[in-house]
N, C-alpha and C positions, 0 to 999 in steps of 0.2 A: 524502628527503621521504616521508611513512609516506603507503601510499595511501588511498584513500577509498572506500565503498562509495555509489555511484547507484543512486538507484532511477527509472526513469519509469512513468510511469502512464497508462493508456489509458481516456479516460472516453466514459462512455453515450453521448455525441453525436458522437464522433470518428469518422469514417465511410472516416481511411485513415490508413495508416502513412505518415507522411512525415517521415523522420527524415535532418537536418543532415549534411552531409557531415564535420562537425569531429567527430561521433562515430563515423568510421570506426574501428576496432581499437580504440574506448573498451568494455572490460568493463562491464556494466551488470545488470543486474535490469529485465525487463520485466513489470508487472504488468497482466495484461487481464482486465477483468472480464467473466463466459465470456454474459452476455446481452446482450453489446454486437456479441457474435459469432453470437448464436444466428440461424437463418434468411434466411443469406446476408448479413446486415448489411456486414459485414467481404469487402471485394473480394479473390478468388484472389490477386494481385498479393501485396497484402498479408500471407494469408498466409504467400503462400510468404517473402516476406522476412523473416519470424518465423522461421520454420524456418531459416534461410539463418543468421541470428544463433545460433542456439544450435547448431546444427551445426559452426559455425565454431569455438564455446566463448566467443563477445563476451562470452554470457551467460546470466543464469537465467531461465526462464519462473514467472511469480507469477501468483497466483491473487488478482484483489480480488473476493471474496464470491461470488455466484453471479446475482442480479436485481441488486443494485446500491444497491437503497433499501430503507426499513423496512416492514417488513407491516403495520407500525398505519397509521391513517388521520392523515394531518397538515394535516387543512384547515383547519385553524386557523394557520395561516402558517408554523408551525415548520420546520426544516430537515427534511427526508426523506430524506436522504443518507447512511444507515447502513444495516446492517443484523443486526448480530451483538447487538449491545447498543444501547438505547434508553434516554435519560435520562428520558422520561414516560411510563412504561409499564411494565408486569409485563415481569421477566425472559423471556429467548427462553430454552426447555426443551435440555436437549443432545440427546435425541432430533431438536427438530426441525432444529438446528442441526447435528447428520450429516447428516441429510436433504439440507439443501439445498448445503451444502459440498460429499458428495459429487457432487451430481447438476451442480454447477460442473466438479468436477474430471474428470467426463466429457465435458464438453466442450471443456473444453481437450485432453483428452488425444489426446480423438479428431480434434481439428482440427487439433494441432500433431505430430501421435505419438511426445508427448512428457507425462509428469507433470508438474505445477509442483513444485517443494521448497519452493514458499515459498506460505505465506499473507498475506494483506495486507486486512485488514480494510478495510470500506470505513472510511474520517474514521479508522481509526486508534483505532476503538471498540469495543470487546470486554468480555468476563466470562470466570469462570472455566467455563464450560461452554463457550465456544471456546476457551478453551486445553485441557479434557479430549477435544473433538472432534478438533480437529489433533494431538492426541497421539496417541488413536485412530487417525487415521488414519495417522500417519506422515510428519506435514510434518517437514523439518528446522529451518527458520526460522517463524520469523513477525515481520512489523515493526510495530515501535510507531510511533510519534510524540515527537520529542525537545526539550520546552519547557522545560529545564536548560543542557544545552549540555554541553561537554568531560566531567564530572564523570559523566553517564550513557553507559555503552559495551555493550558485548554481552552478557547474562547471561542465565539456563536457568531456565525453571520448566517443570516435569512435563516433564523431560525433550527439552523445546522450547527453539533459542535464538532468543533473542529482541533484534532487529535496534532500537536507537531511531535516529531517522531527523530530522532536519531540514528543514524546508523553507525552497526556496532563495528569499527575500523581497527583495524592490528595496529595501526599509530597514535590509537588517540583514540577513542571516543566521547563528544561533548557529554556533557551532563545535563538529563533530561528526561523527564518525569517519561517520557516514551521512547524505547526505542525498537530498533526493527533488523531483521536479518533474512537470507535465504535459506530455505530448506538443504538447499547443497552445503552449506557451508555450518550446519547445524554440528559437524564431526569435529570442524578444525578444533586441537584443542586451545586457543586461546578465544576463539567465541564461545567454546561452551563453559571456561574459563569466569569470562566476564559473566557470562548468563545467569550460573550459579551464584556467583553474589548476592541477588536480591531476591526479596521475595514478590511476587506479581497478583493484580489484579485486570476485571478489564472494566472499560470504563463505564458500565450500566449506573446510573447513579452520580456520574462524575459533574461537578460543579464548575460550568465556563467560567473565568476572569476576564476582568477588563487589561485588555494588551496594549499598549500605547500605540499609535499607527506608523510611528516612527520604527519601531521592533520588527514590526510585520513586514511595514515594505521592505527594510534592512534583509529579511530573512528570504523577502522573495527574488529579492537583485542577488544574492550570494547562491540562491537556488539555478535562476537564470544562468547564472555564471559559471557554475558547476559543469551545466549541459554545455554551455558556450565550450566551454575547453574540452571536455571530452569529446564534441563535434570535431574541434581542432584538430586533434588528436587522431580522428579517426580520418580526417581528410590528408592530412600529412600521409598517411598509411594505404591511402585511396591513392593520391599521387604519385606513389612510390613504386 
């Protein structure tokens, strides 16, 4: 059975680690976005269980963005939930997008005393001025978002590999060498269900392929589109 790559995800309201005992010795990728940690948010305990994980080798410490949301103003119902790239709005500059990446990866590093190797956009939304910043800096990875399935695998741009990733859905889940879930949702039993299926690695060592450019853009218009309708969605709810 070829393994799989996990990722979980630690979101802005999560206020503790409490992760399932079925992911004992499960390899994983833990990504925490560094202002959910900022100012004690995040209980000592917790920490240290972070640490306890990657010391052990479970797994990789990820980096999702540094605030968490968009610096434009979304009062007009849209989703706010990015923050590297914005579908309504001017481009984020790469100056300030070091800016703020590094000033994440300080605080992870100093809460965990450890780096992250991976970047993890928030939503899975980026431009090429975070992939010239993560380059700059020297991430290893970074993960996309996998709305293809098998056919999209691990492949390098400017020198970055780049992770597509699935999410694991009570209707379906594509099939795909990565996939990814929340901390919150670690209990339901039909994702820990699926989870248990396989067995995981993470990707130290993993070998990019050549992706057709055809696949890729495919994957980023369905990504696009995903946001587009949830946007919908929430402005229909906004007018209401």
């Amino acid at each position: 059975m070829q393994k799989r790559i996990l990722s979980i995800y630690v979101n802005l309201q999560d206020r503790e680690l409490n992760l399932p005992r079925y992911l004992n010795d499960v390899k994983f990728i833990i990504s925490i976005c560094p202002s959910s940690i900022m100012g004690g948010k995040f209980p000592d305990r917790d920490v240290k269980k972070v640490k306890n994980i990657l010391k052990r080798n479970y797994g990789l410490l990820g980096q999702r963005g540094y605030f968490g949301r968009c610096k434009y103003n979304h009062n007009d119902g849209t989703d706010p939930w990015h923050e590297n790239f914005c579908l309504h709005n001017e481009p984020i500059g790469l100056e300030d997008q070091l800016e703020f990446i590094t000033k994440g990866r300080e605080v992870l590093a100093k809460t965990f005393g450890i780096e992250p190797l991976i970047y993890a956009p928030i939503n899975h939304l980026y431009d090429e001025n975070t992939l010239a910043a993560i380059q700059i800096l020297k991430y290893r990875f970074m993960m996309d978002q996998n709305n293809v399935g098998k056919e999209l695998r691990p492949y390098e741009r400017h020198g970055v590999i780049i992770i597509p990733e699935a999410p694991i859905e009570k209707n379906g889940t594509l099939e795909s060498l990565a996939i990814y879930t929340h901390l919150d949702t670690l209990y339901y039993p039909e994702i820990a269900e699926y989870i248990k299926k396989f067995k995981y690695t993470v990707p130290v060592g993993i070998m990019p392929e050549e992706i057709p450019e055809k696949i890729l853009r495919i994957n980023e218009i369905k990504k696009r589109i995903r946001k587009l309708e949830r946007d919908e969605r929430k402005l229909k709810g906004f007018a209401g």
